[in-house]
C-alpha positions as CSV (number, residue, x, y, z in Angstrom):
1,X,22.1,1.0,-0.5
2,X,22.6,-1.4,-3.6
3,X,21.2,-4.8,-4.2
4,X,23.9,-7.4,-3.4
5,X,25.2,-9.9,-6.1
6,X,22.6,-12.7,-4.9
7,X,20.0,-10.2,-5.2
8,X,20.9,-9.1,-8.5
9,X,21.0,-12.3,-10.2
10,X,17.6,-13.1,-8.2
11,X,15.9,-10.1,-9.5
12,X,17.3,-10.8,-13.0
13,X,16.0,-14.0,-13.3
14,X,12.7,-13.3,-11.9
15,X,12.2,-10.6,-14.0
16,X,13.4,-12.6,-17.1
17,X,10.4,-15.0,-16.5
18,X,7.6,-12.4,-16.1
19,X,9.3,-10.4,-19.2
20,X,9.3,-13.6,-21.5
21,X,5.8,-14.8,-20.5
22,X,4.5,-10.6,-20.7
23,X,6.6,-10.3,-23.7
24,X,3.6,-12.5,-25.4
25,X,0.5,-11.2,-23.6
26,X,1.9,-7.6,-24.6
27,X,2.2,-8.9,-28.5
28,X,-1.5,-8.8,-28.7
29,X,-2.8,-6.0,-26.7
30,X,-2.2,-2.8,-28.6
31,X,-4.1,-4.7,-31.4
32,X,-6.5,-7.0,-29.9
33,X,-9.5,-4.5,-30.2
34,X,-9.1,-4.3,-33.4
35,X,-8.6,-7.6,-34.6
36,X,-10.9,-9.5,-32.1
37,X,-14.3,-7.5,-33.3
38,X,-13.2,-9.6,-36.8
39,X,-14.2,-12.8,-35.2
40,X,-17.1,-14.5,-36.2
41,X,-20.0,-13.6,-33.7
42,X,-18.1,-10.4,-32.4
43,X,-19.2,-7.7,-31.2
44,X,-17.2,-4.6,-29.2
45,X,-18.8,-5.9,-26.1
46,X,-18.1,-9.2,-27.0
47,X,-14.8,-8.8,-28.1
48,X,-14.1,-6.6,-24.7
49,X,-15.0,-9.7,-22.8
50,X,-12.5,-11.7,-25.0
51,X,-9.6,-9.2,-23.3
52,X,-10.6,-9.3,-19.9
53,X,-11.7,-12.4,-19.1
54,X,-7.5,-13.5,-18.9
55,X,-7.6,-11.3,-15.7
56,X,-11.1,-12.6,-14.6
57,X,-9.2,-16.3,-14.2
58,X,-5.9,-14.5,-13.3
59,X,-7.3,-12.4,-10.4
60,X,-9.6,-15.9,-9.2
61,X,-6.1,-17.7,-9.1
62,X,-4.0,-15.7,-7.4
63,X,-4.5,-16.4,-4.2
64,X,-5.2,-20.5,-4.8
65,X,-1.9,-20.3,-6.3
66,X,-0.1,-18.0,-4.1
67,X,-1.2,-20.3,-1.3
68,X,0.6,-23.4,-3.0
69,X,3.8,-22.0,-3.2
70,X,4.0,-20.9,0.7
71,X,3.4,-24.9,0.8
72,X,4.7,-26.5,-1.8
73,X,7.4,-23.9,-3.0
74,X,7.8,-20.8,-5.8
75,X,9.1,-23.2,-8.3
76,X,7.0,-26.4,-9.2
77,X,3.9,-23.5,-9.1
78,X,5.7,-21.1,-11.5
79,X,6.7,-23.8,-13.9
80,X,3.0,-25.2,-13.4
81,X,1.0,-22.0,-14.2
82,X,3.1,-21.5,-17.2
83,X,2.8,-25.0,-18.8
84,X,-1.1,-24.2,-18.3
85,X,-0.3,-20.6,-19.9
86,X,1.2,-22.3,-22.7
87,X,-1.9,-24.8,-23.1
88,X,-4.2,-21.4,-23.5
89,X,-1.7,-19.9,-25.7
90,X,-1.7,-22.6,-28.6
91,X,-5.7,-23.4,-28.1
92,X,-6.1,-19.6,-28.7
93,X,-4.7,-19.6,-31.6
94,X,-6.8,-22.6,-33.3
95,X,-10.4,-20.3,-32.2
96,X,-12.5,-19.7,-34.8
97,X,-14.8,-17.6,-33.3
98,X,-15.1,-15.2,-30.5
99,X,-16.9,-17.5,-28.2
100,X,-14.2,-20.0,-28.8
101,X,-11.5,-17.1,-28.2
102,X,-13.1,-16.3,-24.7
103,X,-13.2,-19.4,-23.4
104,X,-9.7,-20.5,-24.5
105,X,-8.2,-16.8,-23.2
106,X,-9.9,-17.9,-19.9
107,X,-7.8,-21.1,-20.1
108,X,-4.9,-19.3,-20.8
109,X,-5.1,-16.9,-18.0
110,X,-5.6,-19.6,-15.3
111,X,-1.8,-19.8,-15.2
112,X,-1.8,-17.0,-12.3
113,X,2.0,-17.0,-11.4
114,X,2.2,-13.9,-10.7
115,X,1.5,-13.9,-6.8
116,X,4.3,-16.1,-6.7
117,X,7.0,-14.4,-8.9
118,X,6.2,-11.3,-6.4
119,X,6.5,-13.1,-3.5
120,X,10.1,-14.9,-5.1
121,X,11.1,-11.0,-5.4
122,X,10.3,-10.4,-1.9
123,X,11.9,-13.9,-0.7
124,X,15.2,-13.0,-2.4
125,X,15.7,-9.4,-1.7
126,X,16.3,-7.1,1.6
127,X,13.3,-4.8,2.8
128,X,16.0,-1.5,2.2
129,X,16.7,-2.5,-1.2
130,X,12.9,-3.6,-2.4
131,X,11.8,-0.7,-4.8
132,X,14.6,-1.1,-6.6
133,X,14.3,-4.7,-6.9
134,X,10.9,-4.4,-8.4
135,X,12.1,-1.2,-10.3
136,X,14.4,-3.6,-12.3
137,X,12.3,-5.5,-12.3
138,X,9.8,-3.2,-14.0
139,X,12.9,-2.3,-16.2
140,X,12.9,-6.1,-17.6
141,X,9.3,-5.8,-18.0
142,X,9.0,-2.4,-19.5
143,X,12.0,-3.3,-21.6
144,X,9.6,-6.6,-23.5
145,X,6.5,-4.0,-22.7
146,X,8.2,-1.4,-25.4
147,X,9.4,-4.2,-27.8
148,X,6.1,-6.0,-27.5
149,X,4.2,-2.9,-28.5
150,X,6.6,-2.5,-31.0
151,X,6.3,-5.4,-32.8
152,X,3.3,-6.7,-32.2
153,X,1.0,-4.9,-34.5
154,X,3.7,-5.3,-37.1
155,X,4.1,-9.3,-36.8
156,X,-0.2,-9.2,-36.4
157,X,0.1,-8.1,-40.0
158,X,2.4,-9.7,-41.6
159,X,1.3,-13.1,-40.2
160,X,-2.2,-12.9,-38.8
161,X,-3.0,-12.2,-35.3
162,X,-3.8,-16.0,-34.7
163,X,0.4,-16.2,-34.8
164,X,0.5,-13.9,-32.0
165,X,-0.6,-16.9,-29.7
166,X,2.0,-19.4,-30.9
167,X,4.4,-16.8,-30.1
168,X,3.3,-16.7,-26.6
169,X,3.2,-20.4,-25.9
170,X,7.0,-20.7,-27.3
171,X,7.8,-17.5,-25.3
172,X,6.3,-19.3,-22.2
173,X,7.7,-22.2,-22.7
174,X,11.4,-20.2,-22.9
175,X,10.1,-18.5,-19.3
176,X,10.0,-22.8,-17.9
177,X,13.3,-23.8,-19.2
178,X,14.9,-20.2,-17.2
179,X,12.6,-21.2,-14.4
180,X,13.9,-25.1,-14.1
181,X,18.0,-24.4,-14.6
182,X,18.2,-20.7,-13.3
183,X,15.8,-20.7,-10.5
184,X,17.3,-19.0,-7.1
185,X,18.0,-20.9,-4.3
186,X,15.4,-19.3,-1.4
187,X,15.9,-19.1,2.6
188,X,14.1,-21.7,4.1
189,X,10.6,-20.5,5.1
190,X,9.3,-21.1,9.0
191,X,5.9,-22.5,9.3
192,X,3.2,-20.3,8.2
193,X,1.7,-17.9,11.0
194,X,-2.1,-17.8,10.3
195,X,-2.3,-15.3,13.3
196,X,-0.3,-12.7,11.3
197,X,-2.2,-13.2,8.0
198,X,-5.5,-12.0,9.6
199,X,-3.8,-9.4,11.3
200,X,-2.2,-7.9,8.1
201,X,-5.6,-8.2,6.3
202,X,-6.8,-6.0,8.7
203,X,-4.3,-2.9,8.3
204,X,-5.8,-0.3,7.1
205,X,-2.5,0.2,5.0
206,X,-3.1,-3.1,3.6
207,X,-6.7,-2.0,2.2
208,X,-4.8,1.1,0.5
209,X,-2.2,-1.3,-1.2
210,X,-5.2,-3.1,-2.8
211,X,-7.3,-0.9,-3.7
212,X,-4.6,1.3,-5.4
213,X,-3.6,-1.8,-7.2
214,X,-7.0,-2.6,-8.4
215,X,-7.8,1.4,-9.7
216,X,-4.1,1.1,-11.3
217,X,-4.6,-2.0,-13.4
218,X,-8.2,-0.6,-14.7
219,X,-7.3,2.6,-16.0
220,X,-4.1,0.5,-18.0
221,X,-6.8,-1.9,-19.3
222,X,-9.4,1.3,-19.9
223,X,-6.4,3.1,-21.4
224,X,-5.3,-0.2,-23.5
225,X,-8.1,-1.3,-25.3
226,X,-9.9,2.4,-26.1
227,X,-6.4,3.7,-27.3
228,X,-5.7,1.7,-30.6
229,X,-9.4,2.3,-31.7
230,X,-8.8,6.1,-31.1
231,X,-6.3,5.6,-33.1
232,X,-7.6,4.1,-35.6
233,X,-10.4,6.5,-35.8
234,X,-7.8,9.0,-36.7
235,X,-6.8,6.8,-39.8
236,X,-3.9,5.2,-38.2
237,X,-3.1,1.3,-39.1
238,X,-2.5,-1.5,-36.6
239,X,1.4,-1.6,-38.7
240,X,1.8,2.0,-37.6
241,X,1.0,1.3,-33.8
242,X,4.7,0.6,-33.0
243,X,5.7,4.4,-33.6
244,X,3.2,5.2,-31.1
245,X,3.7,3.0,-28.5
246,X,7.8,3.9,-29.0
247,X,6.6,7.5,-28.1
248,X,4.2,7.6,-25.0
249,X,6.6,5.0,-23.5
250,X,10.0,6.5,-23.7
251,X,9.6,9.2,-20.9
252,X,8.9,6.5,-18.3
253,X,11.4,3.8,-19.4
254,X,14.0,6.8,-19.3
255,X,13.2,8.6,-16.2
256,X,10.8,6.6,-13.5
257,X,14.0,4.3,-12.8
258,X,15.7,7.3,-11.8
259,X,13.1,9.1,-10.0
260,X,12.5,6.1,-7.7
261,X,15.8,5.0,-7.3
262,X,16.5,8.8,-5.5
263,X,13.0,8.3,-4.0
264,X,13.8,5.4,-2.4
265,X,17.3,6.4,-1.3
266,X,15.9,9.7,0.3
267,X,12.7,8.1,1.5
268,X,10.1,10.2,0.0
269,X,8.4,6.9,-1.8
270,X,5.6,8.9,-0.5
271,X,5.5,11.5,-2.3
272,X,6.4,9.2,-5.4
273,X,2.9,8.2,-5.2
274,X,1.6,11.2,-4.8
275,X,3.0,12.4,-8.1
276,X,2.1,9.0,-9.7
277,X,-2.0,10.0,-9.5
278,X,-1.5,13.1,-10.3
279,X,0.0,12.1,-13.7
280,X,-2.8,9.7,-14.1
281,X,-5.7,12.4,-13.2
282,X,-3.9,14.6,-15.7
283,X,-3.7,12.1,-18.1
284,X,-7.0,11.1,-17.8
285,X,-8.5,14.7,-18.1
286,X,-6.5,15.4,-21.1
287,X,-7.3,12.9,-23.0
288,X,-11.4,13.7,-22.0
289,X,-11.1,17.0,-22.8
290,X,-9.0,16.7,-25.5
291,X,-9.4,17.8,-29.7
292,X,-9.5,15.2,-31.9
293,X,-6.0,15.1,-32.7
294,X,-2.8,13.0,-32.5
295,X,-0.7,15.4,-31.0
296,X,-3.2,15.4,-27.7
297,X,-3.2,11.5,-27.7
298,X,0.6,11.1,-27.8
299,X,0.5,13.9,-24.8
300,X,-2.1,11.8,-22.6
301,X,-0.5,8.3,-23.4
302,X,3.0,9.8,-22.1
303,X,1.5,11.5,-19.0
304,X,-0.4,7.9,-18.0
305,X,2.7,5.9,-18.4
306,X,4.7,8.0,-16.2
307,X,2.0,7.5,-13.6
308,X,1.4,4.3,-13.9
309,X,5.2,2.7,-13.7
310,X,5.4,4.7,-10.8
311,X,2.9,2.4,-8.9
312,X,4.4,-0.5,-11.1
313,X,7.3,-0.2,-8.7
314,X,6.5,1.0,-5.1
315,X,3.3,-1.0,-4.9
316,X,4.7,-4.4,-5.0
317,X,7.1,-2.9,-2.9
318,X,5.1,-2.2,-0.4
319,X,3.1,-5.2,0.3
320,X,6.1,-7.8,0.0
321,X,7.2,-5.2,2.8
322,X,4.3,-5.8,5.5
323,X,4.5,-9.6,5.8
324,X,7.1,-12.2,6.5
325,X,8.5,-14.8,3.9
326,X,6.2,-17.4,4.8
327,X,3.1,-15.6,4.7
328,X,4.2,-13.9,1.7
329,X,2.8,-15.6,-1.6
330,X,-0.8,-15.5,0.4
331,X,-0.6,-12.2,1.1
332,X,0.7,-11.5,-2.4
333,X,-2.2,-13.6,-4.2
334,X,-4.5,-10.9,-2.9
335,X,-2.5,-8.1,-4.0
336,X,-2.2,-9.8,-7.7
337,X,-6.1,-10.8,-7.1
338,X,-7.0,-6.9,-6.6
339,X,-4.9,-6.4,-9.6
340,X,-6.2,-8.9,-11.9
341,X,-9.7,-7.8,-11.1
342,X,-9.3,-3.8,-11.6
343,X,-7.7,-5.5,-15.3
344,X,-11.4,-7.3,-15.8
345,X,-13.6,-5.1,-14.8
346,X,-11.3,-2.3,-16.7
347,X,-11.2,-4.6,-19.1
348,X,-14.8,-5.7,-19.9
349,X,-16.1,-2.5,-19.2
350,X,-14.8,-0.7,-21.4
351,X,-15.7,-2.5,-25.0
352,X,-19.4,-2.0,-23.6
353,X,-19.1,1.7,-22.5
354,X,-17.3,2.5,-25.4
355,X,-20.1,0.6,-27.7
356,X,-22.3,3.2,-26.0
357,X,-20.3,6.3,-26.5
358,X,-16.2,6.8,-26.6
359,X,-15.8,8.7,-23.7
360,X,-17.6,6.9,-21.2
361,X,-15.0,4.3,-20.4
362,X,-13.0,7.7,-20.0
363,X,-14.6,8.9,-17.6
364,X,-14.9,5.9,-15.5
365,X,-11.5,5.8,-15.0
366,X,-11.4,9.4,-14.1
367,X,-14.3,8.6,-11.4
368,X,-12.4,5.6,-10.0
369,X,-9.2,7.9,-9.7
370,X,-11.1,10.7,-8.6
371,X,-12.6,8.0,-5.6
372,X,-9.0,6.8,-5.0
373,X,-7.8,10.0,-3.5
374,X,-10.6,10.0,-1.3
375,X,-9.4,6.2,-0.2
376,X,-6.1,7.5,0.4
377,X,-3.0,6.5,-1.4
378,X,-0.5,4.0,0.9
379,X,2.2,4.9,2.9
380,X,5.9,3.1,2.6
381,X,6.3,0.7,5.4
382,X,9.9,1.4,5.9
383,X,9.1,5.3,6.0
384,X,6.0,4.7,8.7
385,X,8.5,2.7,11.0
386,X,10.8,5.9,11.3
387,X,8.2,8.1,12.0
388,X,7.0,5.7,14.9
């Protein structure tokens, strides 16, 4: 089954907005380690607070935000949190010292849209055809995650990494202008039905979706901010990051479209995640165990991004597929909230554990994944209905 053409044009627009206002937050990340420790006042810890404090306000706002838009509708609150997003941008770039960067990133991140834009996919989009929806989406995303990567650490020095932030705020202010002339008309929701939110809350399916979200987004943020220093520890500049970035994502942009597209059509979305931590366990373990050597980093980048765009599209799918439209963006704000939190704590954590020794944010990650497949990973709604 194939998205429709309302569908299509839903997702693409959607997916637009989160690309242009990710586009930005990806500009800085392969390269914010680095250049945030050259603040006045920073430390590694300090500066590891600087990155994941965005996701401390994100995850906080997610479901405040989520809420709204059940009420008051998707748009006004996506065109809202990125005005404030675009308020954090430019004050970011005037700090002049790390204290200043921290609380103006927190600022920034208290545009938390992104409950909403996943509950506008799921709004918009049949429960058959919802992996793919999100895998396009994911395409969109992956396609400003590569370029972002890209060029980020080449325009950080060319122009400073301060310019990095006045790139995001016009970028998000590109994602308001799609949001106020190409926004998609949505089905008019029923009132909401409290009953059913505490209900789904409940599910023990629901409690799998969120934690496997949360473990997800802290190895990425783990992975993110100990990688460049490794890196650079091997004598590679922030100007040569692009070339690596280009590398350990190619395999996923090329084949985890295809992979869940046949996933989805056969229903074995199960198995999907199955394979998904076991390319992030591997990943994980080989880049612990590894030599120090580039060869083994490129390996162990590749191997997490395969995993980890593999739950980029089924989870999302998964939770938009347990609850009705009205109840969505609630329901949503805690999935984002679980996934802005695992980005904080991964975040945070690891410019402290690394401080203390390089392979202790590591093996965090590998603990957390290790607990994971004690948790259990989810199940696909649609697949657990035919089996019933």
């Amino acid at each position: 089954m194939k998205l429709n053409r309302y569908e299509l044009r839903s997702v693409l627009v959607i997916g637009t907005i989160i690309a242009l206002r990710l586009l930005g937050i990806f500009l800085i990340i392969p390269v914010f380690s680095i250049y945030a420790v050259n603040y006045e006042g920073a430390t590694l810890s300090s500066a590891g607070v600087a990155f994941g404090i965005y996701a401390l306000t994100q995850s906080l706002l997610q479901i405040p935000f989520g809420m709204a838009s059940d009420r008051f509708g998707r748009k006004p609150v996506i065109v809202l949190g990125l005005l404030i997003f675009c308020i954090g941008s430019v004050l970011c770039g005037f700090a002049d010292n790390i204290w200043e960067l921290i609380i103006t990133r927190a600022l920034q991140g208290s545009g938390a849209i992104g409950a909403v834009a996943l509950a506008t996919l799921g709004d918009s989009t049949r429960n058959e055809v919802r992996a793919q929806s999100f895998m396009l989406t994911g395409i969109i995303v992956g396609i400003a995650f590569i370029t972002s990567l890209v060029i980020g650490p080449v325009l950080a020095t060319k122009f400073g990494f301060e310019s990095l932030f006045f790139i995001l705020a016009a970028l998000g202010l590109a994602a308001i202008l799609v949001a106020l002339f190409m926004f998609p008309e949505l089905p008019k929701k029923k009132t909401r039905d409290r009953k059913e939110l505490l209900l789904k809350l409940r599910e023990p399916e629901i409690g799998k979706i969120l934690s496997s979200t949360f473990i997800t987004s802290l190895t990425l943020n783990l992975i993110l901010f100990i990688y460049p220093l490794d890196w650079r520890n091997l004598g590679t500049g922030p100007e040569d990051l692009w070339f690596v970035y280009l590398v350990i994502l190619a395999p996923s942009a090329l084949l985890v479209n295809l992979y869940i597209r046949i996933s989805e059509t056969r229903k074995t979305l199960r198995q999907a995640a199955q394979f998904g931590l076991f390319f992030l366990v591997a990943a994980f373990l080989i880049y612990l165990l590894r030599e120090s050597d580039s060869a083994t980093l490129y390996v162990a980048g590749g191997v997490f991004f395969f995993g980890y765009t593999i739950f980029q599209s089924i989870l999302p799918a998964f939770v938009t597929q347990r609850v009705s439209s009205e109840n969505r963006g609630f329901l949503s704000g805690f999935f984002n909230l679980a996934n802005f939190m695992g980005a904080c704590v991964g975040g945070m954590s690891a410019g402290i554990l690394y401080e203390t020794h390089p392979s202790l944010p590591l093996i965090l990650g590998l603990l957390f994944l290790i607990l994971w497949s004690f948790v259990g990973l989810p199940k696909p709604p649609l697949e657990q209905t035919e089996e019933k």
